[in-house]
Rosetta silent file (secondary structure, phi, psi, omega in degrees, C-alpha in Angstrom):
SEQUENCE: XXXXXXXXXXXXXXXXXXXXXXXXXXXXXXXXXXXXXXXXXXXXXXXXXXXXXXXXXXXXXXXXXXXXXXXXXXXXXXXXXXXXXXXXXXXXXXXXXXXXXXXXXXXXXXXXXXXXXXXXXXXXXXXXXXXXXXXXXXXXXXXXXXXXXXXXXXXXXXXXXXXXXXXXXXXXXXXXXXXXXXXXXX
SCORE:     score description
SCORE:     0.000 S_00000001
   1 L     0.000  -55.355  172.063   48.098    9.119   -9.572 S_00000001
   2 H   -64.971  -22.400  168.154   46.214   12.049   -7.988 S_00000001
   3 H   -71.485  -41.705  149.276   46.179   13.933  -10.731 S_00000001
   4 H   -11.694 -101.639  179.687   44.376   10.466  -12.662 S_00000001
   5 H    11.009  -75.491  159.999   42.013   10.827  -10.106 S_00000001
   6 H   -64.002  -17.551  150.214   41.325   14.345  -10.826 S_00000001
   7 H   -75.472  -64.924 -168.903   40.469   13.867  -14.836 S_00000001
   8 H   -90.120   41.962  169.340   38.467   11.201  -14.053 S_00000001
   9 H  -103.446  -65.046 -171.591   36.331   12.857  -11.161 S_00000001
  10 H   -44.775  -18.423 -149.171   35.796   15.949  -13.884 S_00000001
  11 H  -100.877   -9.407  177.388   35.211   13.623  -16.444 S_00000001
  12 H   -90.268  -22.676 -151.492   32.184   11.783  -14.172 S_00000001
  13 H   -43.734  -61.253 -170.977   31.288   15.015  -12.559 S_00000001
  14 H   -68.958   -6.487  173.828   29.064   16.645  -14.972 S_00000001
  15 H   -72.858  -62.355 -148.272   26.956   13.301  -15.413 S_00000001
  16 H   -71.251  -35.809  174.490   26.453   13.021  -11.831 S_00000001
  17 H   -56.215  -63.178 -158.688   25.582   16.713  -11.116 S_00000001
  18 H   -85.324    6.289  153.659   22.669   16.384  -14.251 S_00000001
  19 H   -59.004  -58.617 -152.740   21.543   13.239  -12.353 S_00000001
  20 H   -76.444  -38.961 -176.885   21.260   15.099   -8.828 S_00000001
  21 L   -68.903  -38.684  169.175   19.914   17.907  -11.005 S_00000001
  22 H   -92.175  -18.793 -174.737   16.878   16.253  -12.527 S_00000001
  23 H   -79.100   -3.998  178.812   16.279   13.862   -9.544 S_00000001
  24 H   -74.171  -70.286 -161.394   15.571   17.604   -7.798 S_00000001
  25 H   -43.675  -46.044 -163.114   13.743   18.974  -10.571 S_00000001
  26 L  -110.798   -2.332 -177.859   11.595   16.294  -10.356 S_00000001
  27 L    36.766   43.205 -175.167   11.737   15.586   -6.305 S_00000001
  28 L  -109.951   19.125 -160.387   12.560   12.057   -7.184 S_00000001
  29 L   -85.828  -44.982  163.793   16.082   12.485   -5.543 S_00000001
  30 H   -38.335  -75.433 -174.319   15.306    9.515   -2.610 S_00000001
  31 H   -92.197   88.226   93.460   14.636    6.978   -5.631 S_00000001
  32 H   -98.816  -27.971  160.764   17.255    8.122   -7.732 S_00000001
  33 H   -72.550  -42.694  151.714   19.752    7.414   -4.936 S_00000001
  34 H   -26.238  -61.030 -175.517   17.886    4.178   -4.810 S_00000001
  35 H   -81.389  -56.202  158.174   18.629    3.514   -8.119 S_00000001
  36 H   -23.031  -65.029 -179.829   22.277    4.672   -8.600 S_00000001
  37 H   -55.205  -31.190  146.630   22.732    1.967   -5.412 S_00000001
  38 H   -53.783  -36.979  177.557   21.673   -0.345   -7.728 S_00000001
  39 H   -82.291  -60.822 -151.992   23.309    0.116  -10.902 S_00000001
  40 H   -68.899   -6.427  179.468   26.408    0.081   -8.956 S_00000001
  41 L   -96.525  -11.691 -174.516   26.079   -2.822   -6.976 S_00000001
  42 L   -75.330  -83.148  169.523   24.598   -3.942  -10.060 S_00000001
  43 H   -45.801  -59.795 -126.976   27.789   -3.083  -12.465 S_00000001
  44 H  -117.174    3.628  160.794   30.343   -3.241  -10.038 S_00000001
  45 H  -102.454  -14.643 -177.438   29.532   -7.467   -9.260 S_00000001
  46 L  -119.818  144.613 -161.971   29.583   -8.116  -12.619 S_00000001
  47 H   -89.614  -36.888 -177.275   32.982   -8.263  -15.237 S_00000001
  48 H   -37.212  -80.137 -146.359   30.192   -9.310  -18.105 S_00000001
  49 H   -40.326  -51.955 -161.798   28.326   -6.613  -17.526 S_00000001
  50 H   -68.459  -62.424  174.270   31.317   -4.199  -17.359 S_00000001
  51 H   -58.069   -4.067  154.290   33.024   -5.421  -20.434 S_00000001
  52 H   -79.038  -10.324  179.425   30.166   -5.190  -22.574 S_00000001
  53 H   -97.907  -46.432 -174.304   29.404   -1.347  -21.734 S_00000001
  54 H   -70.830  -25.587 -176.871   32.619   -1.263  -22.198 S_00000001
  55 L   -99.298  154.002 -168.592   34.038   -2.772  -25.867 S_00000001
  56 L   -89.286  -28.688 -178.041   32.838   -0.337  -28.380 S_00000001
  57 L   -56.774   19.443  148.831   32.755   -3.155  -31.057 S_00000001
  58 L  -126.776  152.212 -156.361   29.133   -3.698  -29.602 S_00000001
  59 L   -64.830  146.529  162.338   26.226   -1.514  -30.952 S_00000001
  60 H   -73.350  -45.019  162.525   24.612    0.724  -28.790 S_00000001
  61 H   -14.214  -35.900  173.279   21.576   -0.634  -29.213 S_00000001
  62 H   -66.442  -54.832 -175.752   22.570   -3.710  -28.119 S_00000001
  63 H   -43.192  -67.792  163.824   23.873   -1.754  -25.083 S_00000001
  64 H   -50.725  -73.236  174.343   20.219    0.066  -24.139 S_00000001
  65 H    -0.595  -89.052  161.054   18.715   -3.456  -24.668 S_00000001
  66 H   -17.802  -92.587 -176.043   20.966   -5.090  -22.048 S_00000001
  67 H   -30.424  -89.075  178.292   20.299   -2.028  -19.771 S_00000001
  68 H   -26.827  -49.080 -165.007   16.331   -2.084  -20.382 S_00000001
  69 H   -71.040  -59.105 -163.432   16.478   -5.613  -19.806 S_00000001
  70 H   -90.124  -10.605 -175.906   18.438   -5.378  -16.378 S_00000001
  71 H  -118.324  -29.369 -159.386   16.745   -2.288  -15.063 S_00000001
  72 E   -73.867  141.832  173.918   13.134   -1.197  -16.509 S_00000001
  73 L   103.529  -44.472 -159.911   10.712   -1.977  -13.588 S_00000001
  74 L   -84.193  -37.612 -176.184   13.569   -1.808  -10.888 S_00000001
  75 E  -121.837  174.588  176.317   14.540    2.148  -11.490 S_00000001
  76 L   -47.269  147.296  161.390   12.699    5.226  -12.190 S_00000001
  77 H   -61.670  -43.693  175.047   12.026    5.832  -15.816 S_00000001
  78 H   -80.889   -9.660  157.307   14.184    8.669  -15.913 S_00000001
  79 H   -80.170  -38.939  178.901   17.610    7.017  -14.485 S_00000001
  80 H   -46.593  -51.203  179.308   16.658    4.394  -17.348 S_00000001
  81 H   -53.012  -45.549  175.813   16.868    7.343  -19.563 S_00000001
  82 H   -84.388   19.492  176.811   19.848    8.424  -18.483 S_00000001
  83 H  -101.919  -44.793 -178.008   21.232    5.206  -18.377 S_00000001
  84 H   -73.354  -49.430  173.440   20.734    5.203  -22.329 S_00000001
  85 H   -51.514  -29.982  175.875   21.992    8.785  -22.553 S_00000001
  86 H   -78.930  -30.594 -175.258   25.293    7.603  -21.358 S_00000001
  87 H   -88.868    0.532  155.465   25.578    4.845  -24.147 S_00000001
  88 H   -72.617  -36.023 -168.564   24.620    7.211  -26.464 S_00000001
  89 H   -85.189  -13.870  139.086   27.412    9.688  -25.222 S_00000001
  90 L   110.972   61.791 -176.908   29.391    6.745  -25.766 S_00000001
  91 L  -134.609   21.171  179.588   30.239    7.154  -21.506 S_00000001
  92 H   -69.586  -31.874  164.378   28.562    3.739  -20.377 S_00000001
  93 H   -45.385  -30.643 -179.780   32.230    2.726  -19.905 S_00000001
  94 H  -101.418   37.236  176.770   31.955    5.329  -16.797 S_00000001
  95 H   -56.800  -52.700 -149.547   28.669    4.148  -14.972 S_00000001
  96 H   -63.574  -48.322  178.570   30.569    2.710  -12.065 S_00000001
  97 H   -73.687  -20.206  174.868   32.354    6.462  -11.474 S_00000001
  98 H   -72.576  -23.511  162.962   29.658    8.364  -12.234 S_00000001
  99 H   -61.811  -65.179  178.195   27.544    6.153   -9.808 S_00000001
 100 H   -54.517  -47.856  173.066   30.239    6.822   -7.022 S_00000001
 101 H   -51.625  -81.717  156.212   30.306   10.268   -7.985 S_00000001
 102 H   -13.430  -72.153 -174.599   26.277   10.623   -7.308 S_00000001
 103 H   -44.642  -82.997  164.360   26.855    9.055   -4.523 S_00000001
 104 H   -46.268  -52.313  161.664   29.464   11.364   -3.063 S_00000001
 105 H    -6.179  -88.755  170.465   27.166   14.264   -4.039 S_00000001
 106 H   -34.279  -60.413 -158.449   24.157   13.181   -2.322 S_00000001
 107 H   -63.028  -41.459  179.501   26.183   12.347    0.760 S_00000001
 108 H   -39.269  -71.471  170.669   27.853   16.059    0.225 S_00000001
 109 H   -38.637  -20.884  174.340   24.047   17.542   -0.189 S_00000001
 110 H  -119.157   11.187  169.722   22.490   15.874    3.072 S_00000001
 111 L    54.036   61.344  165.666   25.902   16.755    4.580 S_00000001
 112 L  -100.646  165.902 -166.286   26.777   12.949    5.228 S_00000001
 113 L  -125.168  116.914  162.765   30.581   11.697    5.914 S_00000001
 114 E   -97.967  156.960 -157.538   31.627    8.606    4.199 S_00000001
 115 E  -133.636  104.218  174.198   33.827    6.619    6.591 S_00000001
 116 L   -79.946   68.975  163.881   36.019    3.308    5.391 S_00000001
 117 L   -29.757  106.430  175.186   36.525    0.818    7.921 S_00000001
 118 E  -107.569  156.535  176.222   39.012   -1.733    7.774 S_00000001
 119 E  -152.670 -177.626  173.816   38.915   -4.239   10.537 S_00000001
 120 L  -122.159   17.484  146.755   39.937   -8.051   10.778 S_00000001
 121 L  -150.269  164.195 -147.268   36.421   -9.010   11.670 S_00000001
 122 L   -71.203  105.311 -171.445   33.419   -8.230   10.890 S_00000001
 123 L   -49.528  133.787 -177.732   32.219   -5.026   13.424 S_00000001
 124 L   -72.821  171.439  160.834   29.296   -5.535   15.699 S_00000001
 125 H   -43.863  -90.413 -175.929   26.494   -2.791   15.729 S_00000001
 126 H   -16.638  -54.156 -146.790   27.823   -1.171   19.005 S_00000001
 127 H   -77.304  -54.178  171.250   31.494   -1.325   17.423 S_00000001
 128 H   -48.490  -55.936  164.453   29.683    0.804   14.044 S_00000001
 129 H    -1.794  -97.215 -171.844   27.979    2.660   16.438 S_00000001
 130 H   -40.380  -36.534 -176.896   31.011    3.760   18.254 S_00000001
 131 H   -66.283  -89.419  176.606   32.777    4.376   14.677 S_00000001
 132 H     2.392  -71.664 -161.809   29.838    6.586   13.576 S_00000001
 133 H   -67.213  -50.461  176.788   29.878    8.649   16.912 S_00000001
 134 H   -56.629  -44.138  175.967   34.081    9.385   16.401 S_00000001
 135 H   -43.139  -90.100 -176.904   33.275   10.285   12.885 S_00000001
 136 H   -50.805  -26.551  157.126   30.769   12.718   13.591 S_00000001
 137 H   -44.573  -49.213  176.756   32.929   14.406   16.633 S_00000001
 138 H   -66.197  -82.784 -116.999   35.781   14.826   13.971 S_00000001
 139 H  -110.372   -7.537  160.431   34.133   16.382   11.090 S_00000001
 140 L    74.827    2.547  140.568   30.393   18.058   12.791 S_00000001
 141 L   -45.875  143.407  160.363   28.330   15.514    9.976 S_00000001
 142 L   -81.648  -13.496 -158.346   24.979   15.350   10.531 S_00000001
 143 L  -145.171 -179.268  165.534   25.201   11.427    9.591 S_00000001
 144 L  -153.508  145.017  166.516   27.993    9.263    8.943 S_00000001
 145 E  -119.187  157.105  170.939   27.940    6.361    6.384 S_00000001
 146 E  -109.236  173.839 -157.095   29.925    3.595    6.621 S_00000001
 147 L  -150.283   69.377 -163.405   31.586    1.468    3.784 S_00000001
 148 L   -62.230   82.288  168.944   32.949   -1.675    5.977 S_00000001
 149 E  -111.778  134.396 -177.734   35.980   -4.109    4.613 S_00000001
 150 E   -82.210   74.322  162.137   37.732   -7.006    6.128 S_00000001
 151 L   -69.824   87.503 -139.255   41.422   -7.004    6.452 S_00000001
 152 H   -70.032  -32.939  179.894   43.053  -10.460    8.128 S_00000001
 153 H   -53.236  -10.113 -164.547   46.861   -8.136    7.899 S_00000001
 154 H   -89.813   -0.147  170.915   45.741   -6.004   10.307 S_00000001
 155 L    86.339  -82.853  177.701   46.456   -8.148   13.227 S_00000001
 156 L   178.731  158.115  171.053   43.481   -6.638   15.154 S_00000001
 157 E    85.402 -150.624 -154.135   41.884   -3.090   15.636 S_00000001
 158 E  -125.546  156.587  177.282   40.711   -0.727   12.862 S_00000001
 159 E  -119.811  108.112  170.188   41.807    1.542   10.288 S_00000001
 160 E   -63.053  102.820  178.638   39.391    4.723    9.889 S_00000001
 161 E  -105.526   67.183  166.312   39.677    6.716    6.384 S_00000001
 162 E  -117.614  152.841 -145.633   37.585    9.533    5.866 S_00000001
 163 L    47.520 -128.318  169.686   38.322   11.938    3.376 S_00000001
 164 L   -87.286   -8.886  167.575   42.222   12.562    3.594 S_00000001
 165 E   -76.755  134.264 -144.513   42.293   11.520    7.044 S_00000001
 166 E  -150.305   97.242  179.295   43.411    8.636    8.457 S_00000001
 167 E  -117.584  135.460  175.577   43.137    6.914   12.192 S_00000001
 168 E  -109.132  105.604 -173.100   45.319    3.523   12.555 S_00000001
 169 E  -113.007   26.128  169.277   43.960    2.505   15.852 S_00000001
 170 E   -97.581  157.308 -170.846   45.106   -1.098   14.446 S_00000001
 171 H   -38.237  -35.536 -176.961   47.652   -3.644   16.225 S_00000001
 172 H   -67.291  -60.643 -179.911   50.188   -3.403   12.632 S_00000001
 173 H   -41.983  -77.155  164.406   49.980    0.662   13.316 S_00000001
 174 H    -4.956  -63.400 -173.960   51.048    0.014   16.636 S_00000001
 175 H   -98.046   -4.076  146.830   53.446   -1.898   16.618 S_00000001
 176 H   -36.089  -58.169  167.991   54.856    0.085   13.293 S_00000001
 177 H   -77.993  -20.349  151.765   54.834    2.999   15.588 S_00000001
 178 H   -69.183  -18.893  164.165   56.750    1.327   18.125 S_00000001
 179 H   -66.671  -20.273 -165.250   59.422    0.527   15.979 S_00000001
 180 H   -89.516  -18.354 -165.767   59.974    3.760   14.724 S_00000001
 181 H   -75.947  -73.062 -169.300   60.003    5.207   18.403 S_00000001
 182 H   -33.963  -39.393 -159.240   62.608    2.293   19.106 S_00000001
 183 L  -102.289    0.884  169.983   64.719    3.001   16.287 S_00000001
 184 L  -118.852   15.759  159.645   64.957    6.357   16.674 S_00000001
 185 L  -105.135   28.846  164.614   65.935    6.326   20.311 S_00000001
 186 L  -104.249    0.000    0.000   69.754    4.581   19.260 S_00000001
């Protein structure tokens, strides 16, 4: 699986890089991140959407259309373009990683930390807060963002992921680690 991973990060990379590279060039890099948060939130709610970028039995033209249709007005002219350039490259099947990819960039480039919260309700402000501030102790980010999911297995308390790193401050980790403590003192 990690090696998967690793093809298709290379295979988004260079896309994402000549995004972050013309959104410089052009000191449009704010609304380009803008827009990226769009297509993917965009893309990534809809199955339509994704299987039609996706079966090749439909023309690109057809493709751009769509795309023009769901975006012109909303993003920069030049992510539109490059929106087209990928159905031309025949790589509209990879918006959603190449979006995520951006994305990870950007956060690299303003030296933000993304941080995946699981909890088994929804966190107050204070309780993000508090996440944020632990974040930034570990890893010496200037920012931290968070990316916030609800998970009723967890009993109660939180699971923290960033990067490879991994704090289980939740009740199943707990009592998981008391069992193993248990079972390794017969």
């Amino acid at each position: 699986m990690k090696g998967s991973s690793a093809v298709t990060r290379a295979a988004y990379e260079p896309y994402a890089q000549a995004l972050l590279s013309l959104g410089q060039s052009n000191g449009q890099l704010d609304n380009f991140s803008a827009d990226v948060a769009l297509i993917l939130e965009t893309v990534t709610q809809s199955d339509e959407l994704n299987g039609f970028l996706a079966n090749p039995f439909f023309q690109d033209d057809a493709k751009k259309s769509a795309l023009t249709q769901l975006f012109s007005g909303k993003v920069n002219d030049l992510t539109l373009s490059f929106l087209k350039l990928l159905v031309d490259r025949r790589r509209a099947v990879c918006l959603p990683g190449i979006c995520r990819e951006f994305q990870s960039q950007i956060r690299k480039l303003n030296q933000v930390v993304l941080a995946q919260v699981s909890s088994t309700v929804e966190l107050t402000d204070p309780q993000k807060q508090a996440v944020r501030d632990r974040v930034m102790a570990m890893t010496s980010a200037k920012s931290v963002e968070l990316e916030t999911t609800i998970d009723p297995d967890l009993l109660g308390g939180v699971i923290i992921k960033v990067g490879s790193q991994v704090i289980d401050a939740s009740l199943r980790g707990q009592l998981r680690r008391i069992s193993y403590k248990l079972s390794g003192a017969n």
